[in-house]
MITIKOL-332979 format. One record per residue (C-alpha): residue in three letters; x, y, z. Coordinates in pm, 1 decimal, decimal comma. Each point is the difference from the previous one (the first is absolute). Layout:
BEGIN
{code:ALA | x:X | y:Y | z:Z}
...
//
This chain:
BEGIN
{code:UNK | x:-1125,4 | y:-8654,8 | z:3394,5}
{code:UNK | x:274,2 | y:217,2 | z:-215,4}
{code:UNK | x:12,1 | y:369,2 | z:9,6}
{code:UNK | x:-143,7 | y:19,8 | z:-338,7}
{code:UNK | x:-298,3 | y:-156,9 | z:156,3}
{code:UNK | x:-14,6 | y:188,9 | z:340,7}
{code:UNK | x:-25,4 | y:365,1 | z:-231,8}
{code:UNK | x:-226,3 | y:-211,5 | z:-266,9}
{code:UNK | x:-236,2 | y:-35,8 | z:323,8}
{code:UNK | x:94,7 | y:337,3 | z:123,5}
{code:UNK | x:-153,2 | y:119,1 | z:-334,2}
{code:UNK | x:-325,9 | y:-225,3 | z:57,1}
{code:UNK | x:101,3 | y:-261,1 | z:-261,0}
{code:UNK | x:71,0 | y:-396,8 | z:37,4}
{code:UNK | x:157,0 | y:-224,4 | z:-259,0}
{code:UNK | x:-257,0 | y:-254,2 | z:-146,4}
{code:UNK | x:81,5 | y:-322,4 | z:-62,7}
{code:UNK | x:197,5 | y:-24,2 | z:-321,3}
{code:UNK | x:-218,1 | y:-46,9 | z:-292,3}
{code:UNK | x:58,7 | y:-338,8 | z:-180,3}
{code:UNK | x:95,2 | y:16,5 | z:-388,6}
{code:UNK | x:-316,2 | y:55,5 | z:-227,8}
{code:UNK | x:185,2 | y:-116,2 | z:-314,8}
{code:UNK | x:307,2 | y:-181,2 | z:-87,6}
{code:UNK | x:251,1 | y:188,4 | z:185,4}
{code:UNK | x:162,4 | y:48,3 | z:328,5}
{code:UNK | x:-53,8 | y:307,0 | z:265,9}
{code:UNK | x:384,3 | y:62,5 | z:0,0}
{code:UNK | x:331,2 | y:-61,7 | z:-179,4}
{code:UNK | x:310,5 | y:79,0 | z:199,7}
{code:UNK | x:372,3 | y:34,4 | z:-163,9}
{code:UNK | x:265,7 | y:104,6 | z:201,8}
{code:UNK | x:-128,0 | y:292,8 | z:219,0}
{code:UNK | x:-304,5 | y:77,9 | z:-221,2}
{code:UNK | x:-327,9 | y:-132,3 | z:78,7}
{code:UNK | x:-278,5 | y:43,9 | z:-299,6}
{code:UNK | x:-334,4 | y:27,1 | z:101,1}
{code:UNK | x:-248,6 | y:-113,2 | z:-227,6}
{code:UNK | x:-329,8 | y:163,7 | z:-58,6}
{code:UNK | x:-213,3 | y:66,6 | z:261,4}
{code:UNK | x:-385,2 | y:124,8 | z:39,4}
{code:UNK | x:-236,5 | y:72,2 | z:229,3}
{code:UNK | x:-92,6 | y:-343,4 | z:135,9}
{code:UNK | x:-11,1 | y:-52,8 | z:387,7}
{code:UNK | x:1,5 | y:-311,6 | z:142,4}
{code:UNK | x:-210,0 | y:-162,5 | z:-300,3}
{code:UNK | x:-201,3 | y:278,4 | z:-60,6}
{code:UNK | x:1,9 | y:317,2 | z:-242,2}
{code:UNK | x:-20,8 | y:279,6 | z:172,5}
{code:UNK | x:-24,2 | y:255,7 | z:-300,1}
{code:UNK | x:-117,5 | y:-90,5 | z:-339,7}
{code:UNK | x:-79,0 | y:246,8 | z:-271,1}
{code:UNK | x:170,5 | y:300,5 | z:-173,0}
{code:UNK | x:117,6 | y:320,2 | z:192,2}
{code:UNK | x:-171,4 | y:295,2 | z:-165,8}
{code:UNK | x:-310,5 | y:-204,6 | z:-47,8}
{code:UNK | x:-63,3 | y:-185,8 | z:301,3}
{code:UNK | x:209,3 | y:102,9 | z:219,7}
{code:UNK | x:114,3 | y:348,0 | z:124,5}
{code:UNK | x:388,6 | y:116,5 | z:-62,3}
{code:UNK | x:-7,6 | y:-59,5 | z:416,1}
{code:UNK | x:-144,8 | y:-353,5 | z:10,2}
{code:UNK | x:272,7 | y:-72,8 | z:-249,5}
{code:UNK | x:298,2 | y:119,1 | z:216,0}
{code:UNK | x:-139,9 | y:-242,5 | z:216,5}
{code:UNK | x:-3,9 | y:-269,9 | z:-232,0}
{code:UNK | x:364,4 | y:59,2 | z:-61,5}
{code:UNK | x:63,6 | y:-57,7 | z:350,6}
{code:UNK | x:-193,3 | y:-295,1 | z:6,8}
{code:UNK | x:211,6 | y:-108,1 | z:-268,0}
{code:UNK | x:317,5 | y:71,7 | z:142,4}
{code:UNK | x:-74,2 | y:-177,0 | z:316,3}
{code:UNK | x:-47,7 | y:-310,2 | z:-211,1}
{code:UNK | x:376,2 | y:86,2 | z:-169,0}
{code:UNK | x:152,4 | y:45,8 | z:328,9}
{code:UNK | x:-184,4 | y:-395,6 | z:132,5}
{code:UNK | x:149,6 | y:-159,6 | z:-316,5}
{code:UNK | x:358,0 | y:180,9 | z:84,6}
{code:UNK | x:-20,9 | y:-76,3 | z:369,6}
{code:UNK | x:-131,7 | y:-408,8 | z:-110,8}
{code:UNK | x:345,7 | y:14,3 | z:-209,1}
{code:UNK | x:249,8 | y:173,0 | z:236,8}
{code:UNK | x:-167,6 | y:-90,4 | z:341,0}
{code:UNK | x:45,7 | y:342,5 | z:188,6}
{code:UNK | x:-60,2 | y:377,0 | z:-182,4}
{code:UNK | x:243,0 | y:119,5 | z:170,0}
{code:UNK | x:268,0 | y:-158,1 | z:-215,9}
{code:UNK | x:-114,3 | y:234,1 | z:-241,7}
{code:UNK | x:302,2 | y:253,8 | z:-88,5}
{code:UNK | x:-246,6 | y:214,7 | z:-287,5}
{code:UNK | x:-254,7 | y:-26,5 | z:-232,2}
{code:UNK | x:122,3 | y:79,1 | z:-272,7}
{code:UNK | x:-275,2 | y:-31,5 | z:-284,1}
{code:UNK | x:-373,3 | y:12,8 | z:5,7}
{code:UNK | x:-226,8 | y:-17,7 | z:-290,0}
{code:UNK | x:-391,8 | y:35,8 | z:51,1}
{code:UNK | x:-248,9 | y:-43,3 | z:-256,5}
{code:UNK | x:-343,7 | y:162,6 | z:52,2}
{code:UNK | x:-318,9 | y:-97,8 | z:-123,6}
{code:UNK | x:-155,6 | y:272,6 | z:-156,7}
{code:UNK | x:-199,2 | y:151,6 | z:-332,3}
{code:UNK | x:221,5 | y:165,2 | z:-237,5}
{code:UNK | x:-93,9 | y:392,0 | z:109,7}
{code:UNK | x:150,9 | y:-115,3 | z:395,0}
{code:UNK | x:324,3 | y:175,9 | z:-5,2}
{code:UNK | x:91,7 | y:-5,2 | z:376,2}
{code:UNK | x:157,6 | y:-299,8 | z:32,1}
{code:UNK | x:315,4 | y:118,9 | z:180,8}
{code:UNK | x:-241,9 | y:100,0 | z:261,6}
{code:UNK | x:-146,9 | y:-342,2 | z:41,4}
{code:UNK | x:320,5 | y:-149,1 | z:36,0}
{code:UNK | x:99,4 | y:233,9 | z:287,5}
{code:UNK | x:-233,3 | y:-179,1 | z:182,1}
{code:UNK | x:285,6 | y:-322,9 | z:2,4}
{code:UNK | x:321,0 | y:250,2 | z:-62,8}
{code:UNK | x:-109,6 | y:201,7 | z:332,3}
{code:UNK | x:-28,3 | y:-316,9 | z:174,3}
{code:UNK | x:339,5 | y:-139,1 | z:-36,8}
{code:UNK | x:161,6 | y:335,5 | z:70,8}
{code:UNK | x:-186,5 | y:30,1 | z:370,7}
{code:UNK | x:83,6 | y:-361,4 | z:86,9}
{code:UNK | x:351,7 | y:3,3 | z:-151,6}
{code:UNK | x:121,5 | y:330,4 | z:36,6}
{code:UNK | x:283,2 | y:94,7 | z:-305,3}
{code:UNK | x:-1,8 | y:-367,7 | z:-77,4}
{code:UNK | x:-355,0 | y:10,0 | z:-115,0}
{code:UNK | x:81,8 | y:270,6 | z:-237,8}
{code:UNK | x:11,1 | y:-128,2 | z:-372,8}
{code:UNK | x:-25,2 | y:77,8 | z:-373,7}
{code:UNK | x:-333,3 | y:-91,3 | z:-143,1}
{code:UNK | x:-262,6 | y:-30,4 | z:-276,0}
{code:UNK | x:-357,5 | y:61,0 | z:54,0}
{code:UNK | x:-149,3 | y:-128,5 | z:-336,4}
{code:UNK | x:-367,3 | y:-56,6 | z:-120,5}
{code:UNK | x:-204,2 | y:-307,8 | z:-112,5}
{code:UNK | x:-329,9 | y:3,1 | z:-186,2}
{code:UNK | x:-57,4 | y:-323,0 | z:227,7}
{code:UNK | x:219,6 | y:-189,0 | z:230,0}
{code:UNK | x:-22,3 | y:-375,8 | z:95,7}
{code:UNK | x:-357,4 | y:-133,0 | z:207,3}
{code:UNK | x:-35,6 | y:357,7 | z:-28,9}
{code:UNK | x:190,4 | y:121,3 | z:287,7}
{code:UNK | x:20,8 | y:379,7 | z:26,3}
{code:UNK | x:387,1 | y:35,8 | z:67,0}
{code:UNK | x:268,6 | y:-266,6 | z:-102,4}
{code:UNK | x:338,4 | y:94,7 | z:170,1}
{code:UNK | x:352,1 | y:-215,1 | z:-57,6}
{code:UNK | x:331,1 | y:121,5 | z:132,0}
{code:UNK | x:390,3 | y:-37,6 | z:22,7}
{code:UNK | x:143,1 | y:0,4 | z:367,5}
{code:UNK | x:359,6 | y:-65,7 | z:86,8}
{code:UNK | x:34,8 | y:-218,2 | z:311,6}
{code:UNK | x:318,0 | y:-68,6 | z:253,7}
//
């Protein structure tokens, strides 16, 4: 188990098994040192685990932890394409999307929920510019949708 994964455990969290493509696409394009992360919602092991709109159905809370769900399912795609997380050298980008009716303005805070997460597992690496954007829906109606930019070794 890599480091990443010891504090990932440390912080009560597991990776899931990496989702499988829902469309035509892949999970991750790498070029060079830069690994792209495609897309990624809050599906566990074949099942949703939050559908529905923040602001509506779910609390600004429940959707910080719907970013983390998300970003768990970012960091199985990376560590399918790279083999161990600790190759990571930074994140460098992450851009979430939340679901959410067009009054919901805390989006940043939603996103914490995934930005907080990679800072506590990977320290200064895990720091990273960002966009925390919203959607009037999002696909199968997943709450968060998170895709990111890491630079590898």
């Amino acid at each position: 188990m890599s480091k990443v994964e010891q504090r990932l455990a440390a912080e009560g969290f597991q990776l899931p098994t990496a989702p499988a493509p829902a469309a035509a696409y892949v999970p991750a394009v790498r070029t060079g040192n830069l690994v792209f992360i495609s897309g990624q919602g809050t599906m566990v092991n074949g099942e949703w685990t939050y559908q529905g709109r923040v602001g509506e159905k779910y609390t600004l809370e429940e959707g910080y932890k719907a970013a983390q769900v998300a970003i768990l399912n970012a960091l199985a795609v990376l560590k399918q394409e790279i083999g161990d997380l600790d190759r990571v050298k930074r994140i460098v980008k992450v851009l979430g999307w939340v679901n959410c009716p067009e009054t919901f303005n805390q989006q940043p805070y939603v996103i914490n929920g995934a930005s907080e997460l990679l800072e506590k597992v990977f320290g200064e690496r895990g720091k990273h510019a960002r966009s925390a954007v919203s959607a009037h829906t999002l696909p199968f109606d997943t709450t968060v949708e998170i895709e990111m930019i890491v630079e590898v070794e």
